[in-house]
N, C-alpha and C positions, 0 to 999 in steps of 0.2 A: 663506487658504492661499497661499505667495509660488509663485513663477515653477519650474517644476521642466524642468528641460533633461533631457529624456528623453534625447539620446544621451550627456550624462556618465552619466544611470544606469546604461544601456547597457554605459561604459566604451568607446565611440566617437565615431569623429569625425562631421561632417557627411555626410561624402562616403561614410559607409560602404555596405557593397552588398547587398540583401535578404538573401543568403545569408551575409553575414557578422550581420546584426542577425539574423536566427532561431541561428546558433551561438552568438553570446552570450547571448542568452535562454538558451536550454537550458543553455547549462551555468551561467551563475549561478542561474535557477531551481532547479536539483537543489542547489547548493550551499546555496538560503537556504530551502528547504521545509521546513517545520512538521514534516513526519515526521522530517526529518534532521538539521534544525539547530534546537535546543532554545535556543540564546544569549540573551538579550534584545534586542527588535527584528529579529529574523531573520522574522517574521509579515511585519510592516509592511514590510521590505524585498521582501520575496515579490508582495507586494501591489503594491507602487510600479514593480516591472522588471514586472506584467503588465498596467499600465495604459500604461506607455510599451511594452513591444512591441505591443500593440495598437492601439497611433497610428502607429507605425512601419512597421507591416508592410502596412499598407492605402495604397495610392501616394496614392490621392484626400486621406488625411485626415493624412498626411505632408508632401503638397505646402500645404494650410495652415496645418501647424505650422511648416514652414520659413519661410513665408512672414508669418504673424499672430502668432506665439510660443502666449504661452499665451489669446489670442482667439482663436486655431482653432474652436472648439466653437461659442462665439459667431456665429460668421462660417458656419459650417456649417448653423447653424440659421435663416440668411435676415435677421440680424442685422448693422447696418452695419459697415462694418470699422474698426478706432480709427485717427484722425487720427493721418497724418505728425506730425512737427516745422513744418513751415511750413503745415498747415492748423490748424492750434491755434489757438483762439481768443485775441487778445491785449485783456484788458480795461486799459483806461485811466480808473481813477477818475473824471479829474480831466472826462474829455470823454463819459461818458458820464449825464451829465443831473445826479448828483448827488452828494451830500457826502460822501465814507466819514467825516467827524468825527460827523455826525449819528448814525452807530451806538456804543453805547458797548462794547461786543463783538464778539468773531465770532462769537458764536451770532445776534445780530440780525442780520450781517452776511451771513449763510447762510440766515437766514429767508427778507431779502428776495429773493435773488437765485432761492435753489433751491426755497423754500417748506420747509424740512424746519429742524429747531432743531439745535444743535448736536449733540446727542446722536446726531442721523443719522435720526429719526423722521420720517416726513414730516406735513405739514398739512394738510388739510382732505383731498381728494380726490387732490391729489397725491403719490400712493404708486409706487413703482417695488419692485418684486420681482426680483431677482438672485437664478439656480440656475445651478447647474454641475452635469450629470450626467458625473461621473467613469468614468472606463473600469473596471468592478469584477471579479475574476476568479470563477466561479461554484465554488463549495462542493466541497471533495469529498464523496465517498459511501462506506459500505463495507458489503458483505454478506458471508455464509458461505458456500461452497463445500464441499459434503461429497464426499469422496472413499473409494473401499476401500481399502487398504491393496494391495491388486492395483492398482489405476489406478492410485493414486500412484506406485508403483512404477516401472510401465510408460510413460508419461506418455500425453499425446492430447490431446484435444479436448474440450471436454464444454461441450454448450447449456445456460445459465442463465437463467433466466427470472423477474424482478424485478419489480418494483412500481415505479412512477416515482410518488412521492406527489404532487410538484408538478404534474405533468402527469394523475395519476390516471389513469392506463394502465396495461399490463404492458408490458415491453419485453425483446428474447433477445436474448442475447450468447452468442457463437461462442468461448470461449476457450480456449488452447492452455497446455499447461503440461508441464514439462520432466518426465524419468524424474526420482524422488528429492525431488519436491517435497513439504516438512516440514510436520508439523502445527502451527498459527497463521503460518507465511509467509504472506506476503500480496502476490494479484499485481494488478499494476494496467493499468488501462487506459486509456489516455489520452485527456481530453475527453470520456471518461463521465459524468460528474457533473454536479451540477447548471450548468445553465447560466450564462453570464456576463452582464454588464449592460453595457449603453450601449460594445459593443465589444469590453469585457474577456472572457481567454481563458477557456474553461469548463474546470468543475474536473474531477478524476480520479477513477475509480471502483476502489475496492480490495475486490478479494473474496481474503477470509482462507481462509487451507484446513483445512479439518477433517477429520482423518481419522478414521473409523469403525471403533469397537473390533472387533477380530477376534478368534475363536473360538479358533483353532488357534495364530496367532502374536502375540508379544512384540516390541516395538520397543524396540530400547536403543542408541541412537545409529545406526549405520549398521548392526549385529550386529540378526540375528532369531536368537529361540530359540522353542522349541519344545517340548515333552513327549510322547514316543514309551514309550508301554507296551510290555512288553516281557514272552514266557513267562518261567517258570524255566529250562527244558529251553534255548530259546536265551539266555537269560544266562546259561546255566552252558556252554552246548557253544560259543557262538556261533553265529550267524546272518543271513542276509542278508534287507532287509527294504527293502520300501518306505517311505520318508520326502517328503512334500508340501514343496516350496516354491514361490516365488512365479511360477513358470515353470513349473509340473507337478511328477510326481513322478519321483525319483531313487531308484535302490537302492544300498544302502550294504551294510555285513558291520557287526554287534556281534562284539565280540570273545570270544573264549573266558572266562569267569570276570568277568563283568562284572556290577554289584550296581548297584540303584537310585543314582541318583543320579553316576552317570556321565555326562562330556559326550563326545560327540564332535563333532569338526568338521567343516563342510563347505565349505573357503575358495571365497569368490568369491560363495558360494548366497546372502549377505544383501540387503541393503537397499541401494541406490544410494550412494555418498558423494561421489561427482561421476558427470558425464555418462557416464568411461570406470572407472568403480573401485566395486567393490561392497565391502560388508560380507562377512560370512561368518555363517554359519547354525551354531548350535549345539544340537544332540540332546541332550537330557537322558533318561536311562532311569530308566524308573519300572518295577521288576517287579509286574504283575497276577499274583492266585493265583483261579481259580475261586472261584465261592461254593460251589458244590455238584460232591459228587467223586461219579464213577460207581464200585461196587465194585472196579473191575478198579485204577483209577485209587489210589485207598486202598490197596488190598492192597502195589500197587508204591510208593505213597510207605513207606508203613509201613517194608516192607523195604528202601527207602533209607536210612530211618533206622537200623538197626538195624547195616547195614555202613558207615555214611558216620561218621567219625570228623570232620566239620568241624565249628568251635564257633563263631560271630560273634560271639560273647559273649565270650573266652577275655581279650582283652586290659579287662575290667572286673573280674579275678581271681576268678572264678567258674568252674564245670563246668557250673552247672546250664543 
């Protein structure tokens, strides 16, 4: 892996000032996140601004990047620091005891000096092991949120209570969430997730919201609807009636002469569509007829029948 200058990743200079290297983070982070930027190489790029703001943003392990380049880590770990220019070892073939024509390669030439063959193996007992634990960003996470169709609306607070697998714990989260928050949004929390490695910043936890079928209402964009039964006697005479929405209930008037399958509206009664502007609520009327009529009940439809000249049928060219 060659030399990676963390403040070019950055997109700064040397001299820049912590509060300016966590502003570039953040926002070229949101720019190259896996959730948002699907390009090729946008992963890796994500990866690499949270291995440099993680060296960055620590004074101790900044002052020996600045200082070591990329032997910081080394040098951190109780490792000597790499030779100056003028502490470099200068070999002189010619005065150092023997013949470089005696070797007929540089691989014998490397045998003798470092013990290892060309290929970079070492020989016998002389083995050296080189690791770099990179700065790594930790995972994200994401769970369900279920919410009513009431909370969501209203927005608040609501305790969640997770499983950490890595840790094999449970762990509660406090989270807040806006009036009008939509079914599959997903809100995050930063530095939730699983944790990061040798430095790197931990990842972010997304809990998706789900909202829980409701009995009474219909979600259709920002518009709730509803189904309000409705007598004969008041959809023929009209009447005023109580109707549920998301805030309690309201009384409305059905109008004179109204038949199944009428809307009426109630602007403003819907679903959130930003923080200050609601949907609007739409009544559908269904007319209910008893299953079972009392005789009085009979007697008087009958004789409605008999003087009510109205046909619903009339425009299917029929009497009957």
């Amino acid at each position: 892996m060659g030399y990676k200058d963390y403040y070019t990743i950055l997109g700064l200079g040397r001299s820049a000032s912590p509060e300016e290297i966590q502003r570039s983070y953040r926002k070229l982070a949101r720019k190259y996140h896996p959730d948002v930027n699907k390009e090729p190489g946008a992963e890796d790029r994500f990866k690499e601004l949270g291995e440099a703001y993680a060296v960055l943003k620590d004074d101790k392990k900044r002052a020996l990047y600045d200082q070591y380049g990329e032997s910081w880590k080394a040098v951190s770990e109780g490792h000597a620091p790499p030779p100056s220019g003028a502490d470099r070892i200068h070999v002189d073939f010619q005065g150092a005891g023997f013949d470089p024509g005696q070797y007929q390669d540089l691989g014998s030439l490397f045998d003798s000096i470092f013990g290892v063959d060309f290929t970079g193996k070492a020989k016998g007992k002389r083995q050296t092991t080189y690791r770099r634990d990179w700065p790594t960003a930790g995972d994200d996470q994401e769970a369900t949120m279920a919410l009513t169709l009431e909370e969501a609306g209203q927005g608040g607070e609501r305790t969640v209570h997770l499983t950490d697998p890595a840790a094999n714990r449970k762990r509660s989260y406090t989270v807040r969430f806006p009036p009008g928050v939509r079914d599959g949004q997903r809100i995050r929390l930063v530095g939730q997730g699983s944790k990061g490695t040798s430095g790197g910043p931990d990842g972010d936890l997304y809990l998706r919201v789900q909202l829980e079928p409701h009995s009474v209402f219909r979600l259709e964009g920002a518009d709730l609807h509803i189904t309000l039964p409705a007598t004969p006697r008041g959809a023929a005479l009209g009447a005023e009636v109580e109707v549920p929405t998301l805030d309690g209930t309201v009384r409305t008037k059905i109008p004179p002469g109204s038949s199944s399958g009428r809307k009426i509206r109630l602007r403003g009664k819907g679903y959130h569509r930003s923080p200050t502007e609601r949907g609007d609520l739409y009544i559908e009327l269904s007319i209910a007829v008893p299953k079972e009529l009392s005789h009085e009940e009979r007697e008087l439809l009958t004789r409605l029948a008999d003087i009510s000249h109205f046909n619903p049928r009339v425009h299917l060219g029929r009497t009957a």
